[in-house]
N, C-alpha and C positions, 0 to 999 in steps of 0.2 A: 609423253606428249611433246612436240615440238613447240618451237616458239611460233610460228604464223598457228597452230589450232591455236595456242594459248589466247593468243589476240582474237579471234573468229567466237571464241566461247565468251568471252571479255563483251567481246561487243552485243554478244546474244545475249548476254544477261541483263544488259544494259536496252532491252527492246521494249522495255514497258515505260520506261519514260524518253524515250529517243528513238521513236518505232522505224522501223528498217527500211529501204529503200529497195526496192524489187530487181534492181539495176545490181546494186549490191550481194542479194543474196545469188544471182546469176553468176557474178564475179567470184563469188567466193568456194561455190560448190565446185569441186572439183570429186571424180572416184577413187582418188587416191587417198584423202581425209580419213581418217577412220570411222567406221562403224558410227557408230554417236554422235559424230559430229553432220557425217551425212545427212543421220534421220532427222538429227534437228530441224537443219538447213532446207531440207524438206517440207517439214510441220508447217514451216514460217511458210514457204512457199506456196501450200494447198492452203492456208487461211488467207490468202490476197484472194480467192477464186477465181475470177472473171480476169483479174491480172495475171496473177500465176502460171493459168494454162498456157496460154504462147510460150512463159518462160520452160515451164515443164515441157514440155516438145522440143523444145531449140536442146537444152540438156539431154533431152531422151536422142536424138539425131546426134549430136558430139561422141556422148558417152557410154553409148547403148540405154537400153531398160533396161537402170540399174532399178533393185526391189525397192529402195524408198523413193524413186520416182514415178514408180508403179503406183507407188500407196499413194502419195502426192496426188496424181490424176486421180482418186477417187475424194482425197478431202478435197478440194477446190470444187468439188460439185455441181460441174461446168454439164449441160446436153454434151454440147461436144466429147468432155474429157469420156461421159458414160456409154456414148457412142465406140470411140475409141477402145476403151477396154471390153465391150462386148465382142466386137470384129476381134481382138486379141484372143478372147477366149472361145473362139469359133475357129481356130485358127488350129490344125490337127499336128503340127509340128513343136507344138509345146511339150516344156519338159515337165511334169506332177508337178516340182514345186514354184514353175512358174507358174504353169494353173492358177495352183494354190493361191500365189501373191494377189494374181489376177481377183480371182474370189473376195480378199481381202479387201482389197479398194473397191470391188463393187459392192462390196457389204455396208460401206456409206451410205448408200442410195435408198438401202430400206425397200420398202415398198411398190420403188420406180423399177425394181429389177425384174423382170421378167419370169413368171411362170415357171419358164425352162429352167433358167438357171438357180430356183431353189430347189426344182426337183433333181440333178443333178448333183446338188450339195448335199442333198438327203439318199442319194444314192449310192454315193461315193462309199469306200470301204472302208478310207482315211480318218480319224478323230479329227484333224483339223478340219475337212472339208463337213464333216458333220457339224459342228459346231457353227462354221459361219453357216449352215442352212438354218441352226435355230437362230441366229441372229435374224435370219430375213424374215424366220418367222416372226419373230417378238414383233416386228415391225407392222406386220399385215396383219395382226393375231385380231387387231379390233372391227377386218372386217372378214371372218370368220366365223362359220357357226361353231357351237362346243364339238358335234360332231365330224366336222372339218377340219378343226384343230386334232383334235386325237386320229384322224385317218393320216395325217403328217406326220404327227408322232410316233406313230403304232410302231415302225421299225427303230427308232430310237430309244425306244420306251423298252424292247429286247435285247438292244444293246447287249454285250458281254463287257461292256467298259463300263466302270462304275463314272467317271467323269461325264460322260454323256447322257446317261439316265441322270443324274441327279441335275446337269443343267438344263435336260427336258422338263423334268420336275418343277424348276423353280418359273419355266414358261407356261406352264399348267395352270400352277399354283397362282395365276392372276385373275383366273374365273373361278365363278365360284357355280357352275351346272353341274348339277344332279348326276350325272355320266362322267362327266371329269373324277369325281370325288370318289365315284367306286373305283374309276381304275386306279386313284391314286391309294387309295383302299387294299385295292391288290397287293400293289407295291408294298405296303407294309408287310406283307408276307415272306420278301424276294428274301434269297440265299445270303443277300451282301446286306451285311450291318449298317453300312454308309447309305444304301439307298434305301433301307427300310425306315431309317431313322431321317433323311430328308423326306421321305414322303408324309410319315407322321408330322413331322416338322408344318408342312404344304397343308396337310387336312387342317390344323390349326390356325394357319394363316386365313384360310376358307371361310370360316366362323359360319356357318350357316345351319339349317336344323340338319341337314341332310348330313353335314361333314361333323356333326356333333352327334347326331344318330350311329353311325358306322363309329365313330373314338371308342362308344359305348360297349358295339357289337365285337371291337377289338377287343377293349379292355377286361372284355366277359369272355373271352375264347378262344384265343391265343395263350400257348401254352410258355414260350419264351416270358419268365418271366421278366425279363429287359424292356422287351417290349410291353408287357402289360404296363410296367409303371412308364415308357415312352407316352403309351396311349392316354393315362393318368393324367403326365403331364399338360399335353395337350389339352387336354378336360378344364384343368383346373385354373390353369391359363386365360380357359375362354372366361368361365362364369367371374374368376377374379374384373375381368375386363367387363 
């Protein structure tokens, strides 16, 4: 670490009782900083919002779209900046892992993003680009029906990566309908240990008759005995509570 980051980290540490000057973080962000220091300089920059943006633009025109100025434009959570990164990502000359960045900063937005762009996320073949689509789900998931939700899922839910089932899983796992609980029911059956054992996990978070019904029809059925005492667990869990 050179001595100008040493002083730049110095004074970032020191932002909660001497908060920082927007004029300042302009000043000091440069591409040449390292990695870390960037993203900081960044962070601080997307929590001015309504400040920030002009400064993230003036940076982005200097410096290129570097990726934490990318991400920047989505925490300042400006119309404008989410305008901006949509035109970005409509934009057919990007390379996958700009996309990708792109994705990420509109993945702030939650809710306000557009239709298209979580179906895209869920289409993609990518883990990463999967993942920020269940993000966008979690967001809209409260105005979705249970059957809405699992037709978003249904390809995730097939996944061949255990990390993407299991963090479809724990998006599931926040309702508790009748349809959700079979298919998460299913999934106690799957080939991978990890996702049979997060789904169990999910039926129990569920606590309802329906996902206490099905523990029971596991734990009578299923011939893994691992999983019989998984299913057990889960049981014993609820009634303790």
């Amino acid at each position: 670490m050179s001595v100008d980051e040493a002083i730049l980290w110095e004074r970032l540490a020191r932002s909660r009782r001497a908060p920082l000057e927007p004029s300042w973080l302009e000043e000091s962000y440069s591409s040449s900083l390292s990695a870390d220091l960037r993203q900081a300089l960044c962070e601080k920059l997307g929590s001015l919002a309504a400040n920030g943006w002009p400064i993230i633009m003036r940076l982005m025109q200097q410096h290129g779209e570097q990726k934490e100025l990318v991400l920047a434009a989505g925490l300042c959570h400006q119309r404008e900046a989410r305008d901006w990164l949509l035109h970005r990502l409509n934009e057919p000359s990007h390379l996958d892992d700009d996309h990708l960045c792109v994705l990420q900063a509109l993945s702030c937005w939650g809710a306000d993003v557009p239709d298209s762009v979580l179906l895209t996320c869920l289409r993609h073949p990518g883990m990463q680009h999967r993942l920020i689509g269940l993000q966008l789900i979690s967001f809209r998931a409260h105005t979705l029906t249970d059957q809405e939700l699992l037709a978003l899922c249904s390809d995730l839910l097939d996944d061949c990566r255990d990390p993407i089932v299991i963090s479809t899983i724990r998006v599931l796992q926040r309702r508790d309908g009748g349809a959700i609980s079979h298919r998460l029911a299913a999934l106690c059956m799957s080939n991978s240990e990890v996702i049979a054992d997060a789904a169990f996990r999910a039926l129990g978070c569920i606590a309802t008759s329906t996902s206490q019904e099905l523990l029971v029809e596991l734990s009578e059925s299923v011939d893994d005995p691992k999983r019989r005492k998984l299913a057990h667990r889960e049981l014993n869990q609820q009634f303790r509570t």
